[in-house]
MARFI-339715 format. One line per field, with one value per atom (N, C-alpha, C, O): residue number from 1; atom name; residue in one letter; x, y, z. Coordinates in pm, whole numbers. Each point is the difference from the previous one (the first is absolute). Layout:
# MARFI-339715
num: (NUM/...)
atome: (CA/...)
residu: (a/...)
X: (X/...)
Y: (Y/...)
Z: (Z/...)
# end
This chain:
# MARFI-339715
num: (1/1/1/1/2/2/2/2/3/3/3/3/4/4/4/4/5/5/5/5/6/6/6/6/7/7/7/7/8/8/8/8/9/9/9/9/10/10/10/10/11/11/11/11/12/12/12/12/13/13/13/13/14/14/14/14/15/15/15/15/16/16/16/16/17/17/17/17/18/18/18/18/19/19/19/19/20/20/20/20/21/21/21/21/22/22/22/22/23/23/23/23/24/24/24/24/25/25/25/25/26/26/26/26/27/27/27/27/28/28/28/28/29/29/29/29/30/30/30/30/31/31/31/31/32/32/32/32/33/33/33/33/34/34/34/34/35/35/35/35/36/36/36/36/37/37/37/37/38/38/38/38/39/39/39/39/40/40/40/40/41/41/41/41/42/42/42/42/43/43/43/43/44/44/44/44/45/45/45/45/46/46/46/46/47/47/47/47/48/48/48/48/49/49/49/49/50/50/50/50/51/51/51/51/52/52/52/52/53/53/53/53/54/54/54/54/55/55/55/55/56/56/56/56/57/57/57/57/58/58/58/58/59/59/59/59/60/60/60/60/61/61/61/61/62/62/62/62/63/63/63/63/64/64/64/64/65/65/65/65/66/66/66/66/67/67/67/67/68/68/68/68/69/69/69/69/70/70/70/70/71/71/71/71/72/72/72/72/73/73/73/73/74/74/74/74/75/75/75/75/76/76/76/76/77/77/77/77/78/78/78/78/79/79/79/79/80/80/80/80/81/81/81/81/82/82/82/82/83/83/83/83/84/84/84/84/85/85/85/85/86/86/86/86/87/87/87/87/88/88/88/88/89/89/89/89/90/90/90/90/91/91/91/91/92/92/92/92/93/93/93/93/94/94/94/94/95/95/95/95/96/96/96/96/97/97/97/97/98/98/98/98/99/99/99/99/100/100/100/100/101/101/101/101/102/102/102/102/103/103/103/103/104/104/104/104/105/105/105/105/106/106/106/106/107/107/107/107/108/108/108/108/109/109/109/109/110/110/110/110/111/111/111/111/112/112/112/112/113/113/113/113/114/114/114/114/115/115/115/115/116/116/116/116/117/117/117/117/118/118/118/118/119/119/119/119/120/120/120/120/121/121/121/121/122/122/122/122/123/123/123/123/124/124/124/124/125/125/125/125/126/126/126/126/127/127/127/127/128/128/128/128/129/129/129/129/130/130/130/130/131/131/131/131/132/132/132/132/133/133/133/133/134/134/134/134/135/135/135/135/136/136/136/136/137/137/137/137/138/138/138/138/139/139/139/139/140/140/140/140/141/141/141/141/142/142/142/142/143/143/143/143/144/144/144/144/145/145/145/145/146/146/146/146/147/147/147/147/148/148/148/148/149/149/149/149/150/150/150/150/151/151/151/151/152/152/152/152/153/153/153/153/154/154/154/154/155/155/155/155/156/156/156/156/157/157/157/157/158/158/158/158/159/159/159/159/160/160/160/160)
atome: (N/CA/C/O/N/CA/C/O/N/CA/C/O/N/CA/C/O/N/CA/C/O/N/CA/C/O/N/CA/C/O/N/CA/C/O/N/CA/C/O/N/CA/C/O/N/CA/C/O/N/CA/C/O/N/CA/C/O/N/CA/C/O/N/CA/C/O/N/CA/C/O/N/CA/C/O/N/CA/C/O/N/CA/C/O/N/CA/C/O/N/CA/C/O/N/CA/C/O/N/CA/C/O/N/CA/C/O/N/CA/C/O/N/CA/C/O/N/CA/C/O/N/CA/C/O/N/CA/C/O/N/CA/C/O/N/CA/C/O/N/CA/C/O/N/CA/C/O/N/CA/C/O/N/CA/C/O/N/CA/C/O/N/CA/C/O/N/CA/C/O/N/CA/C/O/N/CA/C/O/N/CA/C/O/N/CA/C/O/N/CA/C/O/N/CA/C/O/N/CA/C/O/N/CA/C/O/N/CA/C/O/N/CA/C/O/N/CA/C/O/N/CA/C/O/N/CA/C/O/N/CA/C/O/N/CA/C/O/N/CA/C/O/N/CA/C/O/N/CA/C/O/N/CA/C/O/N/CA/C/O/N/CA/C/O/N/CA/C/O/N/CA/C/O/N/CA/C/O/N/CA/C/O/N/CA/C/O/N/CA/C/O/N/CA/C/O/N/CA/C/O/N/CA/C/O/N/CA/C/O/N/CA/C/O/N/CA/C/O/N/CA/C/O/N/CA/C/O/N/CA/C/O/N/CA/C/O/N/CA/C/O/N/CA/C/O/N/CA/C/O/N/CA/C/O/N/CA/C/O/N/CA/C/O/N/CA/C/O/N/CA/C/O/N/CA/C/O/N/CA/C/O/N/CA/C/O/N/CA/C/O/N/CA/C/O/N/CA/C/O/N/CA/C/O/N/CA/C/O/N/CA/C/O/N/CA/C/O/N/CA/C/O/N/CA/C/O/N/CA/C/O/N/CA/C/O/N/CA/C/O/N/CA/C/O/N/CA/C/O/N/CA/C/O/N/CA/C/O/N/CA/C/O/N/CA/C/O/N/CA/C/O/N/CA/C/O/N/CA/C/O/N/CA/C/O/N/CA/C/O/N/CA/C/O/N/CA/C/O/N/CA/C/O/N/CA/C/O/N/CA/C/O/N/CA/C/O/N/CA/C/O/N/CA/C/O/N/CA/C/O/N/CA/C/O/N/CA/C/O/N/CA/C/O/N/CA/C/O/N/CA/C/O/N/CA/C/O/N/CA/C/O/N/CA/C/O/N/CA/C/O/N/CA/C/O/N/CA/C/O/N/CA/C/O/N/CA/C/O/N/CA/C/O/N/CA/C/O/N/CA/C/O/N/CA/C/O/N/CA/C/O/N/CA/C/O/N/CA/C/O/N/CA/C/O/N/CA/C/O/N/CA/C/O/N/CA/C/O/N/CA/C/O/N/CA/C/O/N/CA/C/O/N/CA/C/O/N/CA/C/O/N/CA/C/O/N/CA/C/O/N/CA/C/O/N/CA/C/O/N/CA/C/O/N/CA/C/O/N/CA/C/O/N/CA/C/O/N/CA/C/O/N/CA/C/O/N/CA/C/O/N/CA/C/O/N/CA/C/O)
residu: (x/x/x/x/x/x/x/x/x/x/x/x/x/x/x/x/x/x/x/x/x/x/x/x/x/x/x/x/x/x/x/x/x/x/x/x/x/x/x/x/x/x/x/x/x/x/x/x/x/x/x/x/x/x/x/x/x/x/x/x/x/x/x/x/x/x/x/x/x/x/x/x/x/x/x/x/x/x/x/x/x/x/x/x/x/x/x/x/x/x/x/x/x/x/x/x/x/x/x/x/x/x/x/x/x/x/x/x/x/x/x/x/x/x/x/x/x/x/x/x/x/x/x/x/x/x/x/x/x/x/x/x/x/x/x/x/x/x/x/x/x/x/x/x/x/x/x/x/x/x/x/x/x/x/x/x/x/x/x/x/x/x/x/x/x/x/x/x/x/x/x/x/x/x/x/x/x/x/x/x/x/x/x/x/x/x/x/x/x/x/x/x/x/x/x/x/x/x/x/x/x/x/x/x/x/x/x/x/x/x/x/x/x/x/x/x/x/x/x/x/x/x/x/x/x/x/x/x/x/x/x/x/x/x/x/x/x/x/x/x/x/x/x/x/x/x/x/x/x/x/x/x/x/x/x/x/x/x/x/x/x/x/x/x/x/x/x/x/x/x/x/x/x/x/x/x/x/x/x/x/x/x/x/x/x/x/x/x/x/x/x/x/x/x/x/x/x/x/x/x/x/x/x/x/x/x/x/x/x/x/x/x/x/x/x/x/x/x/x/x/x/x/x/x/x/x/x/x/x/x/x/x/x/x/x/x/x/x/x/x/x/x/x/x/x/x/x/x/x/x/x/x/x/x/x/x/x/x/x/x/x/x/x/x/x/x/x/x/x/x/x/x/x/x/x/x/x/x/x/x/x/x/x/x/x/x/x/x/x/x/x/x/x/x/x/x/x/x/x/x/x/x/x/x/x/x/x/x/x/x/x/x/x/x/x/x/x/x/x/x/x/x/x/x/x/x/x/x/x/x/x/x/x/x/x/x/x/x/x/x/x/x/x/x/x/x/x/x/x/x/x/x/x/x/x/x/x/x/x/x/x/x/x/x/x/x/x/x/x/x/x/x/x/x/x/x/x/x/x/x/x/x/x/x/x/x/x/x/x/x/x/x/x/x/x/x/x/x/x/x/x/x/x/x/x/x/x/x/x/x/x/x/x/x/x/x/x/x/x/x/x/x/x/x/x/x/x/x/x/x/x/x/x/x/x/x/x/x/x/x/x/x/x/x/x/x/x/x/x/x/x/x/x/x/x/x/x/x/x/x/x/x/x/x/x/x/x/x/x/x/x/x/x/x/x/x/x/x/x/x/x/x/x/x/x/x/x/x/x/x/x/x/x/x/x/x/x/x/x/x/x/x/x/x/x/x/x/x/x/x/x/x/x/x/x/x/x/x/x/x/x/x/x/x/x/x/x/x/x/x/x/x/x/x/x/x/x/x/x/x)
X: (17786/107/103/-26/141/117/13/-32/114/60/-76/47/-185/-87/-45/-90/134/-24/-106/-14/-88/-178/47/84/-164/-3/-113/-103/121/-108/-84/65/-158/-127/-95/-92/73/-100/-25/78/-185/-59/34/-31/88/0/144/72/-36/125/4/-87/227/-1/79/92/-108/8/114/117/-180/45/-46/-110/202/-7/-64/96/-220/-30/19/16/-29/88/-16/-28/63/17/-46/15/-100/-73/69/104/-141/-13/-20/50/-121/-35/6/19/-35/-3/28/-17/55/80/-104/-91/120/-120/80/92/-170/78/-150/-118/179/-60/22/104/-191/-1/-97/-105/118/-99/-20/88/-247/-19/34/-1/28/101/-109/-34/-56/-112/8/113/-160/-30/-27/-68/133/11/10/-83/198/20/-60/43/-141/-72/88/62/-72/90/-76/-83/96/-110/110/50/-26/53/-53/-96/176/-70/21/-1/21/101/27/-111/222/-15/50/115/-166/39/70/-42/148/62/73/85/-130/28/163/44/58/102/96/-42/142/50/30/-68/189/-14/-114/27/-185/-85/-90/-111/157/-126/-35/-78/158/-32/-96/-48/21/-59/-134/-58/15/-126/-115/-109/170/-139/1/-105/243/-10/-66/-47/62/-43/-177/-68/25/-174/-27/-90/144/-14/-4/-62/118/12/-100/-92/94/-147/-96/-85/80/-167/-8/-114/200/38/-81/-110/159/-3/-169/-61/18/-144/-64/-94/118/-88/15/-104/233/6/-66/-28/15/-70/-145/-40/-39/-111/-83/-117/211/20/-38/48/-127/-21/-1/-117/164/-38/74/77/-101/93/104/96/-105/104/89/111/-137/80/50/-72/257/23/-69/-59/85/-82/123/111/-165/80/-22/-73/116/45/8/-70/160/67/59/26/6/34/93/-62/206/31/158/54/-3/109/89/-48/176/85/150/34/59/104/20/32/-54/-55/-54/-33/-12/-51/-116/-24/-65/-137/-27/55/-155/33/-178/-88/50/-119/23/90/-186/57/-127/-104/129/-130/20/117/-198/-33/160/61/-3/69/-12/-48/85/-54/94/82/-100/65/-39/-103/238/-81/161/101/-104/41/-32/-94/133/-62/18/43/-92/-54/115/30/59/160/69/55/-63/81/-59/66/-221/-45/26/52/-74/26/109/26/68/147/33/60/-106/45/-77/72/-194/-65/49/-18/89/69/127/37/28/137/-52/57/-159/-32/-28/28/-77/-99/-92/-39/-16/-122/-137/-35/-55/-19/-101/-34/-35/-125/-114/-7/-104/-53/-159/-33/-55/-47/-141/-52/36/-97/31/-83/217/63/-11/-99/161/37/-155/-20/-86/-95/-76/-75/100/-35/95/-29/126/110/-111/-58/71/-56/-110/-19/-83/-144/4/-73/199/33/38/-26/104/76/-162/-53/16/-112/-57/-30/-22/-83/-12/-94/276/35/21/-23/54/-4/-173/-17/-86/-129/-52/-63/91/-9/14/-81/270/39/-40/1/-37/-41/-161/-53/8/-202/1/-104/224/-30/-12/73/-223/-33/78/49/-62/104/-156/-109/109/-108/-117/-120/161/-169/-59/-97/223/-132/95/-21/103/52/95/77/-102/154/129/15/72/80/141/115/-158/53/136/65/-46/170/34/-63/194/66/135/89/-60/150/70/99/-55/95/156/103/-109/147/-20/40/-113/-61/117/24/44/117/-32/-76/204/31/54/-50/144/22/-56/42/-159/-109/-112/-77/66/-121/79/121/-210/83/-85/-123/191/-88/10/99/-181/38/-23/-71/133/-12/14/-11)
Y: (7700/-91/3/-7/19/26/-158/-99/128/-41/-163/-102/148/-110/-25/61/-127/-42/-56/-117/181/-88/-102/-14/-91/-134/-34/60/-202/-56/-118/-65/70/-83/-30/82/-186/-80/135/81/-91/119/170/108/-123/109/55/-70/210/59/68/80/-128/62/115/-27/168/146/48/31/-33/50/-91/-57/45/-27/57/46/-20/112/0/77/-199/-58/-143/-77/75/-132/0/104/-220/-14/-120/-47/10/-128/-149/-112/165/-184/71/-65/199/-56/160/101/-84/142/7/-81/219/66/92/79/-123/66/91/-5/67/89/-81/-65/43/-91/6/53/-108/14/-118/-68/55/-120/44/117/-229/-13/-63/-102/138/-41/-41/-46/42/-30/170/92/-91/143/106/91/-103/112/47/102/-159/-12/-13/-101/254/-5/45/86/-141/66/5/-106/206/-5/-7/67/-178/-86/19/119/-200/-5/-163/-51/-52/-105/-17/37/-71/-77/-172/-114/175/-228/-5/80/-214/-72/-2/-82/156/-2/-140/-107/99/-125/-83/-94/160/-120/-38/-54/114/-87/-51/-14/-32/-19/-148/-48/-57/-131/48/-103/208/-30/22/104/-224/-48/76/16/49/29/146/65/-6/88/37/107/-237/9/-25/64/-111/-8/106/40/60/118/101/103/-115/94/-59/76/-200/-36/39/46/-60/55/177/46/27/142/-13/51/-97/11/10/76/-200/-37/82/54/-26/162/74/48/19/110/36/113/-231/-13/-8/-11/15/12/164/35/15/168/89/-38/143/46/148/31/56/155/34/-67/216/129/23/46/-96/15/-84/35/-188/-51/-98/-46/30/-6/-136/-77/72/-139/-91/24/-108/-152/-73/-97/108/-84/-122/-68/11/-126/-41/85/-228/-81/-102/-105/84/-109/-53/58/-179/-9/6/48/-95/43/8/86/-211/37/-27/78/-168/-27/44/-68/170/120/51/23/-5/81/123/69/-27/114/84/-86/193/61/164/85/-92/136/66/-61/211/111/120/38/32/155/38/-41/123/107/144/76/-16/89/124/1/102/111/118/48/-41/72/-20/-9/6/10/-30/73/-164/-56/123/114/-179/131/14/104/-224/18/128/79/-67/59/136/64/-12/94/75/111/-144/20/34/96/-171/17/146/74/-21/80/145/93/-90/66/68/117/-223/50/95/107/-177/35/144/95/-82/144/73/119/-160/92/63/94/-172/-44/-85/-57/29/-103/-38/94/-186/-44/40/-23/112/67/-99/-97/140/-84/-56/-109/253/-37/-147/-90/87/-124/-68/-72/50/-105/-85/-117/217/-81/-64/-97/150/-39/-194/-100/138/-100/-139/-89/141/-82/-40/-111/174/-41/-136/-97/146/-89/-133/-102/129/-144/-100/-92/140/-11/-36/-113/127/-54/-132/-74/64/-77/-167/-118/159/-47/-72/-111/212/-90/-93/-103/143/-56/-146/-86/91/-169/-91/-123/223/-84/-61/-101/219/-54/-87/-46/27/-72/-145/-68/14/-103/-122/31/-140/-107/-44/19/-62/-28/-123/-11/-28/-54/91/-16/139/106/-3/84/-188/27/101/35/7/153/-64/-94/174/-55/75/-40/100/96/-1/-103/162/44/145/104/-154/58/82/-80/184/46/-15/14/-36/-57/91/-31/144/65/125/39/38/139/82/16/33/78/108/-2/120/98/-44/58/-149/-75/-60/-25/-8/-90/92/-45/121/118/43/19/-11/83/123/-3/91/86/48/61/-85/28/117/86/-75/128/2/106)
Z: (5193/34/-113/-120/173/-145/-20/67/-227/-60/-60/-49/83/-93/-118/-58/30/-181/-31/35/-107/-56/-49/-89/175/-74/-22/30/-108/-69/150/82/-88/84/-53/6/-68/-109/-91/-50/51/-85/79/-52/163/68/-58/-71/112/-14/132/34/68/139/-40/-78/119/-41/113/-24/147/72/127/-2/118/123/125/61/20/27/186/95/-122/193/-27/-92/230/93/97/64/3/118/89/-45/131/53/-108/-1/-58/-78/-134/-103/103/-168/-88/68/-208/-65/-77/-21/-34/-86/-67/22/-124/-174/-47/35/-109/-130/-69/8/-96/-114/-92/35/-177/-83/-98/-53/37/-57/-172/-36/-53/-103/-58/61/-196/-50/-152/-14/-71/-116/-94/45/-159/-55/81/8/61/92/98/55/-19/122/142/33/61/99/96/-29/188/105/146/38/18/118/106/38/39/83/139/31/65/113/41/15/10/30/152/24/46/88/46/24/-30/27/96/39/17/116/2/-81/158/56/-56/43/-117/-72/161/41/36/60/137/108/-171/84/-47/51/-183/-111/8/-82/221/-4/169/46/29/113/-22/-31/53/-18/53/-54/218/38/-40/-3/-33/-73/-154/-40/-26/-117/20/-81/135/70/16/-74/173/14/-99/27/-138/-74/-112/-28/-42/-35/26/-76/226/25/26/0/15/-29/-184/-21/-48/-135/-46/-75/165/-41/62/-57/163/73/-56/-44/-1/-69/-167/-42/-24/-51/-28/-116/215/2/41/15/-9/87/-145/-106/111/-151/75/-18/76/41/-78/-69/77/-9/41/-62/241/101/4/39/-82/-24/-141/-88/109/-146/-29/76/-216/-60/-59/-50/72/-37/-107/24/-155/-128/2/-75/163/-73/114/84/-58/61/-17/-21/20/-68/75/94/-164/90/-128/-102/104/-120/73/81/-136/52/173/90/-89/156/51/97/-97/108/-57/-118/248/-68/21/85/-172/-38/19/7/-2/-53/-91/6/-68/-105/64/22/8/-11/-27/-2/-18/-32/22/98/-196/42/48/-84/215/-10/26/92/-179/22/142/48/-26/161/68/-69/231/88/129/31/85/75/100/-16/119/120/62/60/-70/98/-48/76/-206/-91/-60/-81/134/-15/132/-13/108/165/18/73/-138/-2/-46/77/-228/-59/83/36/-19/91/130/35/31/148/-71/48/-183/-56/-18/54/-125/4/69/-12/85/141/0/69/-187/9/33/-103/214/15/-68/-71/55/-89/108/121/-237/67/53/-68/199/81/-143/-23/-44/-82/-78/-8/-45/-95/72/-16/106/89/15/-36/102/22/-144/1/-80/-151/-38/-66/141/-35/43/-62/229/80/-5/50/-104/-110/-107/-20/-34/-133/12/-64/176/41/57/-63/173/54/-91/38/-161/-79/-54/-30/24/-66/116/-26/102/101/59/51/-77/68/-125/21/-132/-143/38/33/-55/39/142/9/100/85/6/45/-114/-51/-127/-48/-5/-129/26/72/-173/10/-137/-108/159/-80/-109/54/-166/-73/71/-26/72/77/126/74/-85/99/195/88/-77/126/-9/-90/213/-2/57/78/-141/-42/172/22/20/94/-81/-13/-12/-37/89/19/24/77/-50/-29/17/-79/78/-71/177/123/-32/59/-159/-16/-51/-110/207/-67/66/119/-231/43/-133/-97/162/-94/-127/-96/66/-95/-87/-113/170/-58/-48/-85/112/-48/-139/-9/-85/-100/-56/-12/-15/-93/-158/-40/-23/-164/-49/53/-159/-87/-129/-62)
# end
């Protein structure tokens, strides 16, 4: 996203802008530590002007606390939780990579397509990650069914 300037967020430094959704933007960012202590992050915050809708802000709370309890491979991990500046916020994993919109994308650009072996490898991975959060149990042992309700090309990412 042009012409964004790193700013300061409590202890955080926002880097870069990396979109915009529906409810809420996502930065590159890095936490700002004691003797030079630096970790790049990713934050997610609640959209300024919807940071008073309530059932929005519930929603994304309890996004936070699920996501937090999630520990795979497949999927990213969640730091921190906090509000700041009216608006709330969660920090997680940064990850280097490219989402599937944007691998697919470059793929067709080439004419090349992603081959069936990957693909089904892809679809393994996701899948994993996916029966993980829906078998995962909450600490007294009930399951917790979680549902990803937004499995898109966008949303898949892949790292490197």
């Amino acid at each position: 996203m042009p012409n964004f300037q790193p700013t300061r967020f409590g202890k955080y430094l926002l880097l870069e802008k990396l979109a915009t959704g529906g409810m809420a933007q996502l930065y590159r960012a890095k936490i700002i530590g004691v003797e030079g202590f630096e970790k790049f992050i990713a934050i997610k915050q609640i959209l300024p002007h919807l940071a008073h809708e309530e059932e929005l802000i519930t929603s994304f709370i309890d996004e936070a606390k699920l996501a937090a309890l999630l520990n795979h491979q497949n999927v990213v991990q969640i730091y921190d939780f906090g509000s700041m500046e009216n608006s709330y916020f969660i920090t997680m994993e940064f990850l280097y990579g490219k989402d599937l919109r944007a691998v697919n994308a470059k793929a067709k650009e080439k004419g090349t397509p992603v081959s069936l072996e990957n693909a089904l490898y892809l679809i393994s991975k996701v899948c994993a990650g996916l029966d993980y959060a829906h078998k995962l149990k909450d600490f007294q042992g009930k399951s917790l069914h979680i549902i990803h309700r937004d499995i898109s090309p966008q949303n898949v990412f892949l790292t490197y």
